[in-house]
C-alpha positions in Angstrom: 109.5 83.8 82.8 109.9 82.2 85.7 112.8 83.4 88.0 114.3 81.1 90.6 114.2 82.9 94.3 115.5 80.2 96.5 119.1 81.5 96.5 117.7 84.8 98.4 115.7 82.9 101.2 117.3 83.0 104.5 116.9 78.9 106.0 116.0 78.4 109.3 118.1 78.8 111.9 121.0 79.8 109.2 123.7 82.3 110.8 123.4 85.4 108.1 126.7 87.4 107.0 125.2 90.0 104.4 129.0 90.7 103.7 128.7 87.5 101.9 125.3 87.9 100.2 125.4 90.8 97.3 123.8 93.6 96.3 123.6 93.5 93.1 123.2 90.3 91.1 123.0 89.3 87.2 120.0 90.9 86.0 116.8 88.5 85.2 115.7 90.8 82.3 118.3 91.6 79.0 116.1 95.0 78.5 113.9 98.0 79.9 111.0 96.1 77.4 111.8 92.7 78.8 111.9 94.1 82.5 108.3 95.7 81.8 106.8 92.7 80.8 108.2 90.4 82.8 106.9 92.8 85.8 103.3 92.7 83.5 103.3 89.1 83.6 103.6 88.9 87.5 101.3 91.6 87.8 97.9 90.0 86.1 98.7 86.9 87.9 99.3 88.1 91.1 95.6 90.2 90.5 94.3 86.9 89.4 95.5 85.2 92.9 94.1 88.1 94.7 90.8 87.5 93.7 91.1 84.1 94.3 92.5 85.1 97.8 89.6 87.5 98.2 86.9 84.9 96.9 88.3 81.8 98.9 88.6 84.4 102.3 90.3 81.5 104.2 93.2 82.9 104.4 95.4 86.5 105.3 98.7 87.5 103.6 101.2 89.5 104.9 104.4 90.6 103.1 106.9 92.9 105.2 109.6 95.0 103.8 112.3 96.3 105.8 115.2 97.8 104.0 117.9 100.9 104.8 117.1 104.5 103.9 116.6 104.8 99.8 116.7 101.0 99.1 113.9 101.1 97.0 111.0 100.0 99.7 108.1 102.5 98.3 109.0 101.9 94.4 108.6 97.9 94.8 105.2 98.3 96.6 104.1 100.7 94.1 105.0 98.9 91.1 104.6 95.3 92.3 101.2 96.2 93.9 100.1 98.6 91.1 97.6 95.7 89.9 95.8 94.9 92.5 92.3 95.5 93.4 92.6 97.8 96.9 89.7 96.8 98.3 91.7 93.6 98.9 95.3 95.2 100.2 96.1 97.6 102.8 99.3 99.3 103.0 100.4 100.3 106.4 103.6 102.6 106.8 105.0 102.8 110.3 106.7 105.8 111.8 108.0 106.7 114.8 105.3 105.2 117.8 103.4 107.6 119.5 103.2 108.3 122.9 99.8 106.1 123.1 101.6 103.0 121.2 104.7 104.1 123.8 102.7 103.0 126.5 101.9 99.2 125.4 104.3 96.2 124.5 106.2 96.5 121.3 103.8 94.3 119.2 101.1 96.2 119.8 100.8 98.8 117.4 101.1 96.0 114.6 98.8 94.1 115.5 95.9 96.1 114.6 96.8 96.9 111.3 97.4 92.9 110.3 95.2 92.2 107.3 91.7 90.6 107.3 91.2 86.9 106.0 90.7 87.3 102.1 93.0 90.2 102.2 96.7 91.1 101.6 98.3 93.4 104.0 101.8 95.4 103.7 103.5 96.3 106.4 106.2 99.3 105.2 109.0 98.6 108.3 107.0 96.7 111.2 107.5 95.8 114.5 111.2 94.1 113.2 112.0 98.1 113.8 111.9 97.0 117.6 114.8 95.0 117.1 116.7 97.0 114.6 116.7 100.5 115.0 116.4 100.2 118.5 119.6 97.7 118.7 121.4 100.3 117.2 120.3 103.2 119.0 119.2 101.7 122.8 118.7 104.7 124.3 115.4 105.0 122.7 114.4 102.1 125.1 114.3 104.6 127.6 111.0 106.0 126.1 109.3 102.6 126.3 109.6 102.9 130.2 110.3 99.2 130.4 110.6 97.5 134.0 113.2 95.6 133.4 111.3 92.0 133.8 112.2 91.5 129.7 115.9 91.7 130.8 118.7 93.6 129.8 121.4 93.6 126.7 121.6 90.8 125.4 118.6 89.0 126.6 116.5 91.8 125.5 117.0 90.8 122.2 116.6 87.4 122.3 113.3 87.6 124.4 112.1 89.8 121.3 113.2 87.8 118.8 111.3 84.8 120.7 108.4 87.1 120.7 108.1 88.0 117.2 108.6 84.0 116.3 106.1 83.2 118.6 103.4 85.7 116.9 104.3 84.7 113.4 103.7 80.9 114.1 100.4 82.2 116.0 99.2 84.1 112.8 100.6 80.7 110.7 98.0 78.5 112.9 95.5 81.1 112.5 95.2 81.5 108.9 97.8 84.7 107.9 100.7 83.5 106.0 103.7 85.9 106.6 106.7 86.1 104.4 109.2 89.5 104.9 111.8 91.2 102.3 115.2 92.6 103.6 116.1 95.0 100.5 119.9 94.7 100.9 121.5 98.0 99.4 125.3 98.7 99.7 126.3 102.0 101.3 128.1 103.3 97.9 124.7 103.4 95.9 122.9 104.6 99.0 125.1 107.4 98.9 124.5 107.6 94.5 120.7 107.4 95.4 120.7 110.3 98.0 122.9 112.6 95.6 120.0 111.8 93.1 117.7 113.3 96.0 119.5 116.4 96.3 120.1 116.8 92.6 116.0 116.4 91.8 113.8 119.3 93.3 110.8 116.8 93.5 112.6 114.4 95.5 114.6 117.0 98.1 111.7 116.2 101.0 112.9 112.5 101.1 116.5 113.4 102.4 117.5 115.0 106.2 120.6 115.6 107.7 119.6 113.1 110.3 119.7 110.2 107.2 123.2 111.5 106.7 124.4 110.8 110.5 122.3 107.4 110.2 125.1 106.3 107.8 127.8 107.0 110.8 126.3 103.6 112.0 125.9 101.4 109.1 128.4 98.6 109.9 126.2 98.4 113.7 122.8 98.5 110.8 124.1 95.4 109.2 125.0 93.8 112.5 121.1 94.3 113.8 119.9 93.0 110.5 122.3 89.9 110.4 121.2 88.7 114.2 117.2 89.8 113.2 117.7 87.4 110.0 119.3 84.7 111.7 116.7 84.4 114.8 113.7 85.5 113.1 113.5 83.5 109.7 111.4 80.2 109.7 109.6 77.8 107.7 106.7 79.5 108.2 107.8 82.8 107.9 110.8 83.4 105.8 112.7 86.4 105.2 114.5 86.9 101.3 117.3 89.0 101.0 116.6 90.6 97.9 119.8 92.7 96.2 118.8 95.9 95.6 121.3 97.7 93.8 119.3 97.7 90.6 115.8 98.6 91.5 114.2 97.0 88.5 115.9 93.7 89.2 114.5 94.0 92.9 110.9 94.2 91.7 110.9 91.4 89.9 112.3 89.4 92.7 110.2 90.6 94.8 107.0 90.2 92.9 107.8 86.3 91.5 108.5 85.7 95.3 104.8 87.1 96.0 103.3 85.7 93.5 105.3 82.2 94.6 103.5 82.2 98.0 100.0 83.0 96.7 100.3 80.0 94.7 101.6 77.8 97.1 98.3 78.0 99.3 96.1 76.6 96.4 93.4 79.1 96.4 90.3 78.5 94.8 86.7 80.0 94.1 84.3 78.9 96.4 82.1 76.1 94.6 78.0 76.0 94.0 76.5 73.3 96.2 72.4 72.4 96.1 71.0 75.1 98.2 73.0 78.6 96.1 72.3 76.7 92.7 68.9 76.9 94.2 69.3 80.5 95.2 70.3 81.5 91.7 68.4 79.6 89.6 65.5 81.8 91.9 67.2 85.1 90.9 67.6 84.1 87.3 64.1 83.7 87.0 63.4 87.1 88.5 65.5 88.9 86.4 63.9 87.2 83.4 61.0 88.1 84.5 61.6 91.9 84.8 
């Protein structure tokens, strides 16, 4: 089945209102059997890609997901990801910087962690956190000692936003194709999801007070994300904003856009030329021999 995700990527240059783009949509599957094999489906082909991607190492992929607290972030790499070879995708989860990462420019603690050519790399929240968290809460700029040369209010911003399209075309020209997920969760099943956290023993280490007072500021939240959105989404390097009310609906979205981009670069298996049918025919004879 394939599901049409255009109506979730953010165009170019498009002013974003997420007031106006839902959280929860009509599902794509009629069942729990039909959501498991739909989420199957996408699964074999997106571990058949990634071999491809792997074989063909030409190219990087790097999918970003940046969501509010319980929107489902960890289950949709989980299960979307649950099929694919590790050796060929690296998960990196980023926390609050350390005093070492403090002490360089806000991209650089990224960076290191983008994912080889041949490989698929996810970033769990990213440097995008630079221009989110810290728009809502600016007096954690403080810690990053800045000068002052990148400008103040406003102009911050902007210069960041410039920044992080200017390294996303640089990893475009260079071979990593980058596409990002804003897992768009409304407040009332945020506050269902964290009940469930409290109610479930197993799941009690996932909730703080501190995510409670994080919800005081939810309307500045959707503010951040609707100027990130806006600046940051390009040809290049889209961002989808995936509804995420229903966590099964989510993973399918987000796993037919994922297996959408690995098709789009037209991997292939690297072909036999003269000199490795050469080479094999050398080592078949060896083996034969043995």
């Amino acid at each position: 089945m394939k599901i049409d995700t255009d109506e979730f990527r953010v165009r170019a240059d498009h002013k974003v209102s997420l007031a106006h783009r839902p959280t929860r949509v009509e599902p794509v599957y009629k069942s729990k059997e039909q959501y498991h094999k739909i989420l199957a489906d996408h699964i074999e082909r997106l571990n058949a890609l990634q071999l491809r991607l792997f074989a063909d190492s030409r190219l990087a992929v790097l999918f970003i997901f940046q969501a509010m607290d319980a929107a489902g972030k960890d289950g949709a790499i989980k299960h979307v990801m649950s099929g694919v070879n590790p050796q060929g995708c690296q998960v990196t989860s980023f926390k609050h910087p350390s005093a070492t990462e403090l002490q360089h420019d806000f991209l650089w603690r990224t960076t290191g962690n983008l994912p080889e050519r041949g490989n698929i790399g996810i970033f769990n929240r990213s440097y995008y956190e630079e221009v989110l968290i810290l728009r809502v809460h600016p007096e954690l700029l403080q810690a990053e000692g800045l000068s002052g040369r990148a400008g103040t209010g406003e102009a911050l911003w902007e210069g960041r936003y410039r920044s992080i399209v200017e390294l996303e075309h640089h990893l475009y020209r260079n071979d990593t194709r980058v596409v990002k997920f804003f897992l768009h969760l409304s407040k009332e099943e945020q506050r269902k999801r964290f009940l469930e956290r409290i109610d479930d023993p197993d799941k009690n280490w996932k909730l703080s007070a501190a995510d409670i007072e994080e919800r005081k500021f939810w309307t500045q939240c959707m503010d951040a994300y609707e100027r990130c959105l806006g600046a940051t989404s390009t040809e290049h390097a889209p961002w989808y904003v995936v509804p995420a009310d229903d966590k099964e609906n989510a993973r399918l979205i987000v796993s037919q856009v994922i297996v959408d981009t690995l098709e789009r670069l037209k991997l292939r298996f690297p072909k036999s030329n003269a000199e490795t049918h050469t080479e094999l025919t050398k080592i078949r004879a060896a083996l034969e021999a043995e």
